[in-house]
C-alpha atoms as a printed R data frame, in Angstrom:
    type eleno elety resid chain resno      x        y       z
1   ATOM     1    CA   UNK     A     1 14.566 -129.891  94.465
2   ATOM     2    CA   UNK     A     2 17.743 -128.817  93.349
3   ATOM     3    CA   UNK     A     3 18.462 -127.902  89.764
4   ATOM     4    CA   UNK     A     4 21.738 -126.646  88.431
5   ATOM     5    CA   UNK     A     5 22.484 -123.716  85.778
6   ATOM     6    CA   UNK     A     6 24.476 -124.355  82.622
7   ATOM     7    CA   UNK     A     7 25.359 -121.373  80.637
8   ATOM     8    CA   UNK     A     8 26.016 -122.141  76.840
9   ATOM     9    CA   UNK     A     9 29.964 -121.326  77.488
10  ATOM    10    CA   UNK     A    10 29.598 -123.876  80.034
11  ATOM    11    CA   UNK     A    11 28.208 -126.078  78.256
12  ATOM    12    CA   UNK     A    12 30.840 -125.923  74.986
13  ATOM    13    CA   UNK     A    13 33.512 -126.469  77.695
14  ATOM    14    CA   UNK     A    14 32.308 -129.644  79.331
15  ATOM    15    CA   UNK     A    15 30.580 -131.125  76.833
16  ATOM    16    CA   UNK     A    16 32.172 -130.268  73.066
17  ATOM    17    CA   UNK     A    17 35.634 -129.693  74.251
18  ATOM    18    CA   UNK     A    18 36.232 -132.455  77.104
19  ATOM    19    CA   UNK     A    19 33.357 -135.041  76.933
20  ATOM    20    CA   UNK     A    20 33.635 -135.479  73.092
21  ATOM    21    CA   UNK     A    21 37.475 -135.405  73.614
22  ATOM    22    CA   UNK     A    22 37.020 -138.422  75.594
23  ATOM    23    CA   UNK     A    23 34.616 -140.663  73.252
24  ATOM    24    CA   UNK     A    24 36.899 -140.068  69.990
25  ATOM    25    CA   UNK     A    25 39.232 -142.785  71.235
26  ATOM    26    CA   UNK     A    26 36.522 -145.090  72.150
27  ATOM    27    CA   UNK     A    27 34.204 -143.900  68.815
28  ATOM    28    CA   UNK     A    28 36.085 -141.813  66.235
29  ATOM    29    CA   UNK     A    29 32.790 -142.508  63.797
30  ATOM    30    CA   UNK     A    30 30.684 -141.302  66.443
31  ATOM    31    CA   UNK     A    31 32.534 -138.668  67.581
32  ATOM    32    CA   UNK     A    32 31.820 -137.459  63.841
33  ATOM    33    CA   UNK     A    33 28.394 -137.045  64.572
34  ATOM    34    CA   UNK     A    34 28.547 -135.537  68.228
35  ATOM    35    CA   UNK     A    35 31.254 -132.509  65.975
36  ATOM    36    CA   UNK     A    36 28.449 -132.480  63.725
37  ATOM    37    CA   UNK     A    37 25.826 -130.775  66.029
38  ATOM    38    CA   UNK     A    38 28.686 -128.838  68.350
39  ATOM    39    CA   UNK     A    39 29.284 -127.031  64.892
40  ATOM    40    CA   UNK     A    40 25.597 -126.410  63.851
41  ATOM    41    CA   UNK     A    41 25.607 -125.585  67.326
42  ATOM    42    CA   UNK     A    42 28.426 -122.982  67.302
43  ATOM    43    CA   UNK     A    43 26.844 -121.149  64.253
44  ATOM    44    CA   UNK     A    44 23.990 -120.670  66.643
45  ATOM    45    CA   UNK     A    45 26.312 -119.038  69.508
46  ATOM    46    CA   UNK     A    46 26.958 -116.362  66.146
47  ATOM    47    CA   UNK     A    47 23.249 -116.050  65.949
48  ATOM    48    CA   UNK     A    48 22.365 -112.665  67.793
49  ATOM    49    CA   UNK     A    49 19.196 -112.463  66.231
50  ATOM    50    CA   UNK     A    50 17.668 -115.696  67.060
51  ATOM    51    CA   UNK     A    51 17.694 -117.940  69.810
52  ATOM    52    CA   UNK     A    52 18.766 -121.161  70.440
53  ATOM    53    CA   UNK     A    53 15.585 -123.344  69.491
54  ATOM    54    CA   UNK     A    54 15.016 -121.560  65.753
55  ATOM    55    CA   UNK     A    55 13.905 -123.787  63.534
56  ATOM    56    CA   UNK     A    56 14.632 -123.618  60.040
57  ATOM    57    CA   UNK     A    57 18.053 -122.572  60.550
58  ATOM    58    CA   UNK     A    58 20.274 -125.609  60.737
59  ATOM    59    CA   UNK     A    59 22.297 -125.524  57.406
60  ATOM    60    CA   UNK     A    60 23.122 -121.490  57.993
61  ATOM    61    CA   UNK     A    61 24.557 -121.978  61.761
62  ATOM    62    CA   UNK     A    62 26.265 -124.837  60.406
63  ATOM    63    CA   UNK     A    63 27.672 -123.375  57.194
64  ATOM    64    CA   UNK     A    64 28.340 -119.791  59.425
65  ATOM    65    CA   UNK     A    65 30.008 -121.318  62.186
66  ATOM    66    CA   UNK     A    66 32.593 -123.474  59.184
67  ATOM    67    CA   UNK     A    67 32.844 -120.591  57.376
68  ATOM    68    CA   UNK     A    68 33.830 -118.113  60.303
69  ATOM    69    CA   UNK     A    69 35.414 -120.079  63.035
70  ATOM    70    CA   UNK     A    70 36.877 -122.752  61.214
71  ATOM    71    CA   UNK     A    71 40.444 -122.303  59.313
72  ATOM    72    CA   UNK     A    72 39.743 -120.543  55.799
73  ATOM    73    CA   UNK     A    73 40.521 -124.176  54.224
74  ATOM    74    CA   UNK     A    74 37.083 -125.665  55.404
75  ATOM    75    CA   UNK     A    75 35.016 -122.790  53.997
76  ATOM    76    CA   UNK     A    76 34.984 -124.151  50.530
77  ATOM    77    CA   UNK     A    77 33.431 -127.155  51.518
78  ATOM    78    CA   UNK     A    78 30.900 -125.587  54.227
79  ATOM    79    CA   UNK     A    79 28.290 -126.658  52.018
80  ATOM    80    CA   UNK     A    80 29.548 -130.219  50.940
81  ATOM    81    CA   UNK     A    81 30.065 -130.945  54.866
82  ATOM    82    CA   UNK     A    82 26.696 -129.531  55.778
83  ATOM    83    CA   UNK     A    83 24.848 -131.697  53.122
84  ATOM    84    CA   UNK     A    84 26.894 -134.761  53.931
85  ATOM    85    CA   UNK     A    85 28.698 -135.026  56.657
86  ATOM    86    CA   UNK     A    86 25.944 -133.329  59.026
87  ATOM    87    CA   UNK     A    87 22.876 -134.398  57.176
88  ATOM    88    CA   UNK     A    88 24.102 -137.852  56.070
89  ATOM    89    CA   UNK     A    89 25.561 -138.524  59.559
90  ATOM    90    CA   UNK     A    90 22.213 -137.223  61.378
91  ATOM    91    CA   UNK     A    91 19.809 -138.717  59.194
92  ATOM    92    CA   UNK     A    92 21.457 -142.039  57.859
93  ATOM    93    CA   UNK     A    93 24.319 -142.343  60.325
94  ATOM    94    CA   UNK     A    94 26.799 -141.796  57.075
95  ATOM    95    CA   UNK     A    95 29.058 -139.234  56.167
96  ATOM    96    CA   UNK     A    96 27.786 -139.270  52.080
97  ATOM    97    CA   UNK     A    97 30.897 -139.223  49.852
98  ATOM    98    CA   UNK     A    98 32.918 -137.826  52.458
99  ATOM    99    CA   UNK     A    99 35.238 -140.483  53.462
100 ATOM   100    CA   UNK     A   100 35.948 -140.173  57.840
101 ATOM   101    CA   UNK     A   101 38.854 -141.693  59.450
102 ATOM   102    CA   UNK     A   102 41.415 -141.618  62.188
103 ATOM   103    CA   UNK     A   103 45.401 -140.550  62.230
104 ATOM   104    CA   UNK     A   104 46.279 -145.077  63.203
105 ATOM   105    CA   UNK     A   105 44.389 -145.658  59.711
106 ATOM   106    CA   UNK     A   106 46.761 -143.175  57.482
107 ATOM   107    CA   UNK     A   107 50.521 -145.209  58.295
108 ATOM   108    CA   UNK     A   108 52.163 -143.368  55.126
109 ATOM   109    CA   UNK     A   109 51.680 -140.306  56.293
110 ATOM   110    CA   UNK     A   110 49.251 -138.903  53.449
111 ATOM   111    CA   UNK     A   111 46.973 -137.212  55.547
112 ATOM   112    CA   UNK     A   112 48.499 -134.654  57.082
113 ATOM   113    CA   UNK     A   113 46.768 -131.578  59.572
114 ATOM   114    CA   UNK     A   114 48.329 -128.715  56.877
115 ATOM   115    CA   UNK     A   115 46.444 -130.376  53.951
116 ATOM   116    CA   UNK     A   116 43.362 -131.165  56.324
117 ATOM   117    CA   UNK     A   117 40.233 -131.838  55.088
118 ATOM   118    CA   UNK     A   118 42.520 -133.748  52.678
119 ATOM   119    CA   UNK     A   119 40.961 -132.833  48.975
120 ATOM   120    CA   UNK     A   120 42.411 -134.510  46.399
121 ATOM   121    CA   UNK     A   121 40.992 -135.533  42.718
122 ATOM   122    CA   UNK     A   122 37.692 -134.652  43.857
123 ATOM   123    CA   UNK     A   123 37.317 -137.088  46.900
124 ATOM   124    CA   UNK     A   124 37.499 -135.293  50.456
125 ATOM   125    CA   UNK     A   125 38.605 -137.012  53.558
126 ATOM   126    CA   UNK     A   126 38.609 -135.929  57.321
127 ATOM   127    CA   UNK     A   127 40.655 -137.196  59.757
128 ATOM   128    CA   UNK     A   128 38.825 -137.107  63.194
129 ATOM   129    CA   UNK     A   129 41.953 -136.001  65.417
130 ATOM   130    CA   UNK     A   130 42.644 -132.935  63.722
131 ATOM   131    CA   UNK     A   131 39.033 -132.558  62.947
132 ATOM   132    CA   UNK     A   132 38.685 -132.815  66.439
133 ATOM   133    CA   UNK     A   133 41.041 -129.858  67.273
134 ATOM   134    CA   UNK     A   134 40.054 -127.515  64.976
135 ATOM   135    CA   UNK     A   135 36.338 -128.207  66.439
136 ATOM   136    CA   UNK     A   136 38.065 -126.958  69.491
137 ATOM   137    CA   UNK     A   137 40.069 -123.695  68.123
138 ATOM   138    CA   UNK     A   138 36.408 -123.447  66.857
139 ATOM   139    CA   UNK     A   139 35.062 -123.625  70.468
140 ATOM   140    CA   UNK     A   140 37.573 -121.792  72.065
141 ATOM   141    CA   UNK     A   141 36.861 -118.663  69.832
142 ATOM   142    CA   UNK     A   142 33.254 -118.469  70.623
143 ATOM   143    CA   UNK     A   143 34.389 -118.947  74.530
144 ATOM   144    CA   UNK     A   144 36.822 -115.880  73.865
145 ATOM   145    CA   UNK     A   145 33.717 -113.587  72.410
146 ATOM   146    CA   UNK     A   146 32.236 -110.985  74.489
147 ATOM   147    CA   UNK     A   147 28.661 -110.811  74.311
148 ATOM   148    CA   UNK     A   148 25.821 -108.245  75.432
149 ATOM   149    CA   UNK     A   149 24.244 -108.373  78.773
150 ATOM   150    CA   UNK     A   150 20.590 -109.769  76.847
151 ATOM   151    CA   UNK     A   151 22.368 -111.917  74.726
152 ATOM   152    CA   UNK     A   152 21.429 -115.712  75.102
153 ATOM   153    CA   UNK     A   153 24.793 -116.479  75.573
154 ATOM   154    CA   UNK     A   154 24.431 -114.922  79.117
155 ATOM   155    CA   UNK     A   155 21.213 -117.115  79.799
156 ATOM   156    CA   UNK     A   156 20.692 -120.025  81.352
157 ATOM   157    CA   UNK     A   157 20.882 -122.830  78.110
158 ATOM   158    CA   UNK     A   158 19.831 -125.990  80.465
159 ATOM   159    CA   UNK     A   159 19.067 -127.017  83.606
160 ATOM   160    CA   UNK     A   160 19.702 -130.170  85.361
161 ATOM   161    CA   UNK     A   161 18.404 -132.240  88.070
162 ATOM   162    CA   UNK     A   162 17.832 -132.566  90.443
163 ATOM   163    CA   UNK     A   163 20.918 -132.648  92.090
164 ATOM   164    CA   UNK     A   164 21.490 -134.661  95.056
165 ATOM   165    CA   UNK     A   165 22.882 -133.186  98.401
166 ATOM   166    CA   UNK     A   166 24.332 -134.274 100.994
């Protein structure tokens, strides 16, 4: 039987910056979710100390990887997006009081990538496009980051198979 190694790099490339790049047109409110846990998953790239499968450790990789990787605008609302957006869209399927929706919904113009997440009299809005690229400026920073020989970024994160040859 042949199994194949995927490295957590790997992994962020495939599946958080091209696979979930594919679904948003097909499911932007899915594609909310699947951002969801690449970002919880992204604080736990950060994580030196612990490896992947923690427990107990969601809302901090979550909150570290907005907070550091994410632009400065989104750190104010780290915890607002952990508690709703995450949790709500993991455990109810709904994004709490955070109101999700795509670019073709917005034809005025109001919610625009400088002012994104769009904050305005107390309501908060994300648009999954340019939630969507900053997810991958996100990505592409931990794919940039060096990381020590023992460090579980340079071990095997899955393996699949098997893999057919022929």
């Amino acid at each position: 039987m042949i199994t194949k190694d995927i490295y957590p790099k790997d992994f962020i490339k495939k599946h958080f910056i091209e696979e979930i790049g594919k679904i948003i047109p097909i499911s932007p409110y899915l594609s909310f979710l699947l951002i969801c846990g690449g970002i919880e998953f992204l604080g736990k790239c950060l994580d030196s100390k612990n490896d992947f499968c923690k427990s107990k450790l969601s809302e901090k990789h979550f909150e570290d990887a907005i907070v550091k990787l994410f632009p400065k605008r989104y750190s104010k609302l780290s915890n607002k997006l952990y508690l709703e957006l995450r949790c709500g869209m993991v455990h109810m399927s709904g994004p709490g009081t955070i109101a999700v929706t795509q670019i073709g919904n917005d034809p005025c113009g109001k919610l625009q990538y400088k002012k994104h997440p769009h904050i305005e009299n107390g309501n908060n809005a994300l648009v999954i496009e340019y939630f969507y690229f900053d997810f991958v400026e996100a990505c592409k920073k931990i794919l940039s980051m060096k990381f020590s020989a023992n460090d579980k970024m340079n071990a095997v994160y899955l393996q699949v198979g098997p893999i057919e040859t022929s």
